[in-house]
C-alpha positions as CSV (number, residue, x, y, z in Angstrom):
1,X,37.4,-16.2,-56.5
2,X,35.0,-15.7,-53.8
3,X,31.7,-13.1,-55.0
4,X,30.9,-10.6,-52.3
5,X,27.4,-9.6,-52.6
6,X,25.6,-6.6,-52.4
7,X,26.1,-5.3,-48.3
8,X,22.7,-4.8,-47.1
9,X,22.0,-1.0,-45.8
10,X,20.6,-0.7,-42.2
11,X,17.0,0.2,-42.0
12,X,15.9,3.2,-41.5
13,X,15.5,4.6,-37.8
14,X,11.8,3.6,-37.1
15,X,10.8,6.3,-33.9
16,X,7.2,4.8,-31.5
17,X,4.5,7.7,-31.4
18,X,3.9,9.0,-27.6
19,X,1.8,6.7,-25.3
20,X,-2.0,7.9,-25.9
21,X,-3.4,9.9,-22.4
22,X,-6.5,7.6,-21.4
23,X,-9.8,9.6,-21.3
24,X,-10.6,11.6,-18.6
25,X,-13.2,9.4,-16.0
26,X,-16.7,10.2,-16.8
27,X,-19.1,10.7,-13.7
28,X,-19.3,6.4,-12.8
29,X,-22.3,4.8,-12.2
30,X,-22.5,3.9,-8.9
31,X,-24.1,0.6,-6.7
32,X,-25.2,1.7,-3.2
33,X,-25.3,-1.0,-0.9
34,X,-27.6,0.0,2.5
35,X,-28.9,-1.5,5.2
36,X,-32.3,-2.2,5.8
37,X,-32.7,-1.2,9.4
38,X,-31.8,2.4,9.1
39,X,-33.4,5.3,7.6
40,X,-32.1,5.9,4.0
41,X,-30.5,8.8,4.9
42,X,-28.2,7.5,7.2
43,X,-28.1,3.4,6.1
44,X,-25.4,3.2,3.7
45,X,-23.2,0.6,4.0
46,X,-20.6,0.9,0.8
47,X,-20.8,2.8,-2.7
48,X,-19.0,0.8,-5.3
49,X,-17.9,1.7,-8.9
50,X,-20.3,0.1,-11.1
51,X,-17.7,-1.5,-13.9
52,X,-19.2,-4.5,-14.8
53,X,-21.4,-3.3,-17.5
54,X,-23.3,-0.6,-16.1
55,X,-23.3,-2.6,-12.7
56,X,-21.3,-5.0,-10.3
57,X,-20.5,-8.4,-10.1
58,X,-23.4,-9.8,-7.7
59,X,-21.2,-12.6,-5.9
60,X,-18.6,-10.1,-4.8
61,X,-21.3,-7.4,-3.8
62,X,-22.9,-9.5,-1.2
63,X,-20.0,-11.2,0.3
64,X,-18.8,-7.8,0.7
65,X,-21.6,-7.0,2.6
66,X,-21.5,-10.9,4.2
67,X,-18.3,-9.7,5.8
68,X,-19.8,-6.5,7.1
69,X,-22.6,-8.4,8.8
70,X,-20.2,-10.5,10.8
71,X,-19.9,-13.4,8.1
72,X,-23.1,-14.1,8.0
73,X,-23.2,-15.7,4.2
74,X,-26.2,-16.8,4.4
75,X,-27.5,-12.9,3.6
76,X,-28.8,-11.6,0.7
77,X,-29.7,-8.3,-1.7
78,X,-32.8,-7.0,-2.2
79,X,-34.3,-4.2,-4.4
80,X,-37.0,-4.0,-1.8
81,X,-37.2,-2.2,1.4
82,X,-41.3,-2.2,2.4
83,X,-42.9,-5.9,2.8
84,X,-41.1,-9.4,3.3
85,X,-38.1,-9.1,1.8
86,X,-37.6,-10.7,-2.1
87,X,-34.0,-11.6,-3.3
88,X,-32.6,-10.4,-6.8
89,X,-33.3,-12.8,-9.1
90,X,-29.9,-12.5,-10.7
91,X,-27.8,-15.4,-10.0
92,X,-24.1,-15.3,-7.9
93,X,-22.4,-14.2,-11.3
94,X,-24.5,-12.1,-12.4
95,X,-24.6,-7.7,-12.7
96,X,-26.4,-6.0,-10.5
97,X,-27.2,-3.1,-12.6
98,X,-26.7,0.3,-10.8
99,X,-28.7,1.6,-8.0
100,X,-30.2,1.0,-4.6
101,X,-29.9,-2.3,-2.8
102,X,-30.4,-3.6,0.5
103,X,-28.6,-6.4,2.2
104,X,-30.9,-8.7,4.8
105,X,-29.6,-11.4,6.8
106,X,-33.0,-14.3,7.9
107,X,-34.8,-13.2,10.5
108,X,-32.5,-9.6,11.7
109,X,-33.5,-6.7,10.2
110,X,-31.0,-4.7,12.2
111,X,-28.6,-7.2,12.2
112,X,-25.2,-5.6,13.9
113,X,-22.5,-4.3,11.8
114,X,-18.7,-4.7,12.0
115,X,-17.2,-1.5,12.2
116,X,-13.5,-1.8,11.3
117,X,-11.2,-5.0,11.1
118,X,-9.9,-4.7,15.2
119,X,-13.4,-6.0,15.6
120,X,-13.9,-8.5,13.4
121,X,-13.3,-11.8,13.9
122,X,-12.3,-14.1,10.7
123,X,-14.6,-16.4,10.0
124,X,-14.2,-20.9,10.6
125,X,-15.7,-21.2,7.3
126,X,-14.9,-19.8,3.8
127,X,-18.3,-19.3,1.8
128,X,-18.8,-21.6,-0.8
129,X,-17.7,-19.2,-4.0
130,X,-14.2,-18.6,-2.0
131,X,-13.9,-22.1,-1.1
132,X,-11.9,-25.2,-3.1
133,X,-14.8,-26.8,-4.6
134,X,-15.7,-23.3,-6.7
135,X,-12.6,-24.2,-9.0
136,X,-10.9,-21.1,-8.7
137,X,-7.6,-22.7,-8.7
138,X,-4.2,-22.2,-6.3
139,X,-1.6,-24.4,-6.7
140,X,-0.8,-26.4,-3.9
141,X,3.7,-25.7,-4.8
142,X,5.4,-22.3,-4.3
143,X,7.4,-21.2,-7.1
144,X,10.1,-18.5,-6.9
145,X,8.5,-16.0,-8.4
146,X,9.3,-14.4,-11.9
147,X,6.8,-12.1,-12.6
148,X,4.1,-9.7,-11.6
149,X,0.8,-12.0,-10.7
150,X,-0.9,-9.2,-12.6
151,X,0.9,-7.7,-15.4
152,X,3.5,-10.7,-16.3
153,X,5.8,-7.9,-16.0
154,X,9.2,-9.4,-14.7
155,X,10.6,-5.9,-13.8
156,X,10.4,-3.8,-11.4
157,X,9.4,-6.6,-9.3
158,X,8.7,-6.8,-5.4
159,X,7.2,-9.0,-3.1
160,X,3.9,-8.0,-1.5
161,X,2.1,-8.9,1.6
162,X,-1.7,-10.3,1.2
163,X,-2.4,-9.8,5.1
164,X,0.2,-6.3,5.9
165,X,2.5,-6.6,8.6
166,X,1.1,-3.6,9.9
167,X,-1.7,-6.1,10.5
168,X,0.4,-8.7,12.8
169,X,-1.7,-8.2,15.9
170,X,-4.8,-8.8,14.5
171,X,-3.2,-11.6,13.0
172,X,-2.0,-13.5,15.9
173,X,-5.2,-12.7,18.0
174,X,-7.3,-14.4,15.2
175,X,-4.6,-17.2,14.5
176,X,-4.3,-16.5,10.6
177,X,-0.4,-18.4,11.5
178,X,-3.0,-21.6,11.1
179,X,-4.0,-21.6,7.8
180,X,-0.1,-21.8,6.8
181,X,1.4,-25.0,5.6
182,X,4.1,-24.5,8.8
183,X,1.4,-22.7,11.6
184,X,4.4,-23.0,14.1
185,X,6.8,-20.9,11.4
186,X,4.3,-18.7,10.7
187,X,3.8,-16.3,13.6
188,X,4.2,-13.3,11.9
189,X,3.0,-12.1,8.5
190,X,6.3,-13.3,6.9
191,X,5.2,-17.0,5.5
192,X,5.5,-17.9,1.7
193,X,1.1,-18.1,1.8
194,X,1.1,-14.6,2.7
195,X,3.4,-13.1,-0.3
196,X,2.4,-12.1,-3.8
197,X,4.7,-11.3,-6.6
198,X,3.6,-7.5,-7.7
199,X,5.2,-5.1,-9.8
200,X,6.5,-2.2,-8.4
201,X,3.5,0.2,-9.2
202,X,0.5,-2.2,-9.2
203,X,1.9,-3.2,-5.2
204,X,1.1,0.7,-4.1
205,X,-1.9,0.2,-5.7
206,X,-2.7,-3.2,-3.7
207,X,-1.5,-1.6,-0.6
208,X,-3.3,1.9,-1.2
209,X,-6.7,-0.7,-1.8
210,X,-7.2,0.3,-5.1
211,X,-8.4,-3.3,-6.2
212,X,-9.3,-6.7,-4.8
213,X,-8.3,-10.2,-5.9
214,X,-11.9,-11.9,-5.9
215,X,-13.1,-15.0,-7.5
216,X,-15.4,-14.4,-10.7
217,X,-16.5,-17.8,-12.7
218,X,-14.3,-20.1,-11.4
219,X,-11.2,-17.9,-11.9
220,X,-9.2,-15.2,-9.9
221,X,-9.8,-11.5,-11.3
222,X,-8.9,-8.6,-10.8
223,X,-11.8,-6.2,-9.0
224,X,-11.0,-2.6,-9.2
225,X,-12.6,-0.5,-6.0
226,X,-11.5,3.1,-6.2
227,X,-10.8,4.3,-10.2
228,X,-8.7,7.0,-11.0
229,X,-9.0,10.6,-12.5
230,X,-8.9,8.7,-16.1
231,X,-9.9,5.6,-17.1
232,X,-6.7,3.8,-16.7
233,X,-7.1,1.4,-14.2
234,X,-10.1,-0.2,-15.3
235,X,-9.3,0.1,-18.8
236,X,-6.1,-1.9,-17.9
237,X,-6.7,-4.0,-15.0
238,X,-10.6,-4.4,-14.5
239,X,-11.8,-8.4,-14.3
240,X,-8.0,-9.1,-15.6
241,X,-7.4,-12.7,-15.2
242,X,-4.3,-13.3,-12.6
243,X,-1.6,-15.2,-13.7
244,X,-1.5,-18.8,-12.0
245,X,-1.2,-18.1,-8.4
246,X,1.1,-20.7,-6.5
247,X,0.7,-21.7,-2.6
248,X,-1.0,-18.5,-1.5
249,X,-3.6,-19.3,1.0
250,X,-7.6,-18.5,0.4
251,X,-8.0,-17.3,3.8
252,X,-5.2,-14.6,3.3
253,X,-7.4,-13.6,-0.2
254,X,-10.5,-13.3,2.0
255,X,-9.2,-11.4,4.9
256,X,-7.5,-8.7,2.4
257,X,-10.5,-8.5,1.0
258,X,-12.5,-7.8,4.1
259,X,-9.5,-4.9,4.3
260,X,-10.4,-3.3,1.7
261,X,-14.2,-3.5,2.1
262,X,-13.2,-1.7,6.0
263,X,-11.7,0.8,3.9
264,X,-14.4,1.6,1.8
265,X,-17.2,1.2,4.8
266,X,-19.7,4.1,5.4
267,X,-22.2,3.2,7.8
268,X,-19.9,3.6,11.3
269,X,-18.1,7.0,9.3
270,X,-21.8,8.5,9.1
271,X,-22.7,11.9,10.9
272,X,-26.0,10.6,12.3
273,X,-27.9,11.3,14.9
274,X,-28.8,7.6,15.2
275,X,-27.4,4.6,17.6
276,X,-25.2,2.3,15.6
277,X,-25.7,-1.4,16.4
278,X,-22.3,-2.3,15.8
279,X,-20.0,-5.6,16.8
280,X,-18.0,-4.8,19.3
281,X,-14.5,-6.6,20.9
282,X,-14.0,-4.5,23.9
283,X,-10.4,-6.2,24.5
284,X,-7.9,-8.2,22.6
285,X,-8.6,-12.1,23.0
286,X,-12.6,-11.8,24.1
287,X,-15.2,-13.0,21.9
288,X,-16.9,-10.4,19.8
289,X,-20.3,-9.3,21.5
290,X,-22.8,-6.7,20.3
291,X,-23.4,-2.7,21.5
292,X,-25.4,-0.2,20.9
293,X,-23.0,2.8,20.0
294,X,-24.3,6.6,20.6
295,X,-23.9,8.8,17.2
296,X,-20.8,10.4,19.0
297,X,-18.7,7.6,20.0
298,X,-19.2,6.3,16.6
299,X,-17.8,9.9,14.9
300,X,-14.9,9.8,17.5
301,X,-14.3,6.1,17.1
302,X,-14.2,5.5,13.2
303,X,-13.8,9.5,11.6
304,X,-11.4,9.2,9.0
305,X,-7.5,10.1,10.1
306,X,-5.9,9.4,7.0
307,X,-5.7,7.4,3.9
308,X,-3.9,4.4,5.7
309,X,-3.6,3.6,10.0
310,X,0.3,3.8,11.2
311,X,2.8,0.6,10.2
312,X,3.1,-1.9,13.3
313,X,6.6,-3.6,13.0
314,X,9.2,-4.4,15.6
315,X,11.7,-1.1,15.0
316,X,14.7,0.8,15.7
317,X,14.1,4.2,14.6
318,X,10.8,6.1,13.1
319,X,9.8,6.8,9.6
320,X,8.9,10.1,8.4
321,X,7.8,10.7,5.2
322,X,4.6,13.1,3.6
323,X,1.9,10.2,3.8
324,X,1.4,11.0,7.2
325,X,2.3,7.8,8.8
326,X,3.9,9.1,12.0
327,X,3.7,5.7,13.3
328,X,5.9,3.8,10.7
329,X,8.9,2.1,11.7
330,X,11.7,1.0,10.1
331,X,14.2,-2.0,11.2
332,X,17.6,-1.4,10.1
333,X,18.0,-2.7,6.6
334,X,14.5,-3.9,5.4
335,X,13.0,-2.0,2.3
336,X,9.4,-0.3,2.9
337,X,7.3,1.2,0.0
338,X,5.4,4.3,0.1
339,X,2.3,3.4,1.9
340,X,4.7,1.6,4.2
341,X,4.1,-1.8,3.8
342,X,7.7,-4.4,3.7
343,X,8.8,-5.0,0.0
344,X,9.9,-8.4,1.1
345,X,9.4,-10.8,3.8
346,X,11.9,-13.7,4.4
347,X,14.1,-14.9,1.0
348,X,16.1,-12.2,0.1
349,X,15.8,-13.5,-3.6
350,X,12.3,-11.6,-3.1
351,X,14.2,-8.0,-3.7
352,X,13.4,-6.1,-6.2
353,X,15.8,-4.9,-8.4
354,X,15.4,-1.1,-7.2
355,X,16.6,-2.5,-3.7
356,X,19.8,-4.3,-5.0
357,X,20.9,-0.9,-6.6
358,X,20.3,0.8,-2.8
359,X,22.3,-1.2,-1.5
360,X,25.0,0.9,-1.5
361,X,24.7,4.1,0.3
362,X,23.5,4.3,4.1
363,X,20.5,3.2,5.5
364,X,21.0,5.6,7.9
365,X,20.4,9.3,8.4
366,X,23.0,11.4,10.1
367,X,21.4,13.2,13.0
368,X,22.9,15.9,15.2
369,X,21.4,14.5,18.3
370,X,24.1,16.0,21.2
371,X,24.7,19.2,19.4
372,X,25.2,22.1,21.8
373,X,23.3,24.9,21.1
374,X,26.1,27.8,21.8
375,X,27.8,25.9,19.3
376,X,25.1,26.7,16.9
377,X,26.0,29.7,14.4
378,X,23.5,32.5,15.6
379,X,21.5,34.5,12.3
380,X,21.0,37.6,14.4
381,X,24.8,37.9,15.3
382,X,25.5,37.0,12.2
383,X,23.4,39.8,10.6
384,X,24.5,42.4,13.8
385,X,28.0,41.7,12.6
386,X,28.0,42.5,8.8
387,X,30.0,45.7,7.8
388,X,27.4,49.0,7.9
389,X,29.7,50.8,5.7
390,X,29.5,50.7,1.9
391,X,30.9,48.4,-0.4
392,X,34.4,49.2,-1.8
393,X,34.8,49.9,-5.4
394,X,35.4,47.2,-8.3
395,X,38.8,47.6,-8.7
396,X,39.9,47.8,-4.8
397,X,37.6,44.7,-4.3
398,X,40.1,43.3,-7.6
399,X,43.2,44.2,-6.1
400,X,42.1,42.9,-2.8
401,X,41.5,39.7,-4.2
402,X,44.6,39.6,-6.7
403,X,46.5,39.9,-3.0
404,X,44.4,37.4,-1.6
405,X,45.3,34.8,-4.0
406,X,49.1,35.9,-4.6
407,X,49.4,35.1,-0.1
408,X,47.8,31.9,-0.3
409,X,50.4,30.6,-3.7
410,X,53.4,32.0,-1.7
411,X,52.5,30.1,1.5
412,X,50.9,26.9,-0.5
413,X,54.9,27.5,-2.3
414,X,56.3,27.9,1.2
415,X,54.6,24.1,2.6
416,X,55.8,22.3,-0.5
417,X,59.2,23.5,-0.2
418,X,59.4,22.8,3.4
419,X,57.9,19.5,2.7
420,X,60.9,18.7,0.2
421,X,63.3,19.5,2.3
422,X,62.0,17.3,5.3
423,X,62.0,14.9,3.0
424,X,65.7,15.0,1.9
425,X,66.7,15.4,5.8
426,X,65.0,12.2,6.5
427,X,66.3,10.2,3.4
428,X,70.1,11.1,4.3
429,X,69.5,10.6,7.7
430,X,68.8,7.2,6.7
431,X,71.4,7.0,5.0
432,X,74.1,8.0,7.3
């Protein structure tokens, strides 16, 4: 005789408290990076969010401020602005602490600054806390990709550009195709080195240049550049540690982040009364050369549009949507997120799972493009042509509509009967 024990009961419905609200940002401590040239009213080169402990990471400060000086990382910050300039004695990994600094390149005080990235030129050589020998590692292999670089997160996943597409002239006119494995395959912005594995809402963030990818003691972090209304982003993501990153190129890092540091530039955005001495590449292919810039030109030139510059890819039909990007363009069936960047490039295995369940309904919009406008239903006849008199009563509108509805049954009776009988004809037709 076989003992049945004791059945055990299901446990009891265990219910997960709300998600705590993350505090409201406090007023951030802020690391104002000028140049030395300028009066201090009108020399600021880039305000950064001081997260690093009251301050910012020194390394990533100056290359920052290396790139706006036309790569010249052999520059350096200074507390000082009066007498022979004396370096911060904090080493490259260092925190600055908040406040003032100046950035001074060897012997140019008013060294020329690079205004946006159409006139910067990328640099033959990375410097030396970028480069190989640093030890922040890249894995020479490409691995399909499983999860989010950053969160581990496997879902919603979507592949990200380093360098945008939006980006591909400035891409071929500096050769960035060269620092692929395959130059000649690499043409466009659509190469395996140029692609990072991001979930769904940390890519908006990377293409809305909310954070950087920089290297901070030997390993690739996470640099936040523009917090929120809360604390949520650096709580979460500040100096995170990147998962192992597989066959993406160090150039690509460098040049996003020299993005992101044009986004955030001041000086050339300035209402000042002053001359810029700016780098300057009057046309596409010529070697960058130095002007001086009247106050003017410089607000015309580099005033603020908008939060991001229009999409360039090859297209068949425009994009509208509320960002503002008039000039985004959309081939038929490739996947764009909201700052209008490509969600994939290439392998389709690089779709994220929100564009598998698209797939189904139409890429395409109908448009009424040869409607004729007499066609058109006119509101003012319309209007002209409503009844002036006064509305029948209840019950004649009832009986109306009780007649109504009896005509339509008889003659709905009337087609199905015919119908039949057409039917019948046919069959013994057929039969005969």
């Amino acid at each position: 005789m076989v003992t049945i024990g004791p059945i055990p009961l299901a446990a009891p419905l265990a219910l997960r408290p709300p998600v705590s609200a993350f505090p409201t940002s406090r007023r951030l401590p802020i690391v104002l990076l000028r140049h030395p040239g300028y009066p201090d009213n009108e020399n600021i080169l880039l305000d950064l969010p001081a997260l690093d402990g009251n301050g910012i990471h020194h390394e990533t400060a100056r290359i920052a401020c290396c790139i706006l000086a036309n790569c010249r990382w052999d520059g350096f910050l200074s507390k000082s602005r009066q007498g022979p300039p004396v370096p911060v004695p904090e080493g490259p990994q260092d925190v600055l602490l908040a406040g003032d600094y100046y950035f001074y390149v060897p012997s140019d005080a008013r060294y020329a600054i690079v205004p946006s990235l159409r006139h910067f030129r990328f640099p033959d050589q990375l410097p030396g806390s970028w480069s190989e020998n640093e030890n922040a590692p890249i894995s020479p292999t490409t691995a399909s990709p499983s999860h989010c670089s950053v969160t581990r997160a496997s879902l919603p996943l979507e592949s990200a550009h380093v360098i945008p597409l939006k980006e591909l002239d400035w891409w071929q006119q500096n050769q960035m195709y060269m620092y692929a494995r395959v130059g000649n395959a690499s043409l466009d912005t659509c190469c395996e080195e140029n692609r990072l594995a991001l979930r769904k809402d940390i890519h908006h963030l990377w293409d809305t240049h909310r954070f950087a990818l920089v290297p901070k003691h030997g390993v690739w972090v996470v640099h936040i550049l523009s917090p929120g209304k809360t604390d949520e982003l650096q709580e979460l993501y500040h100096n995170l540690t990147l998962q192992p990153l597989g066959g993406i190129s160090r150039e690509y890092l460098l040049a996003r982040f020299a993005i992101a540091v044009f986004d955030k530039l001041l000086f050339s955005r300035l209402r000042s009364g002053l001359p810029r001495r700016l780098v300057w590449i009057s046309a596409p292919g010529e070697p960058p050369g130095e002007r001086e810039v009247p106050a003017a030109e410089c607000a015309r030139e580099f005033a603020r549009k908008g939060s991001r510059t229009p999409s360039r890819s090859p297209s068949k039909r425009p994009r509208a949507t509320d960002d503002d990007d008039d000039g985004d363009e959309v081939e038929e069936g490739e996947d764009l997120d909201s700052a209008g960047y490509h969600c994939y490039c290439g392998n389709r295995d690089w779709e994220s799972d929100e564009g598998e369940s698209d797939r189904g309904r139409p890429r395409k919009r109908a448009r009424n493009r040869d409607v004729d406008p007499t066609e058109m239903p006119s509101l003012s006849r319309s209007v002209l042509s409503l009844p002036t008199e006064a509305s029948p009563e209840p019950q004649q509108q009832g009986s109306r509509l009780r007649t109504s509805s009896a005509t339509e049954d008889a003659k709905t009776e009337r087609r199905s009967q015919t119908a039949v009988e057409g039917k019948w004809q046919l069959r013994g037709e057929r039969e005969t």
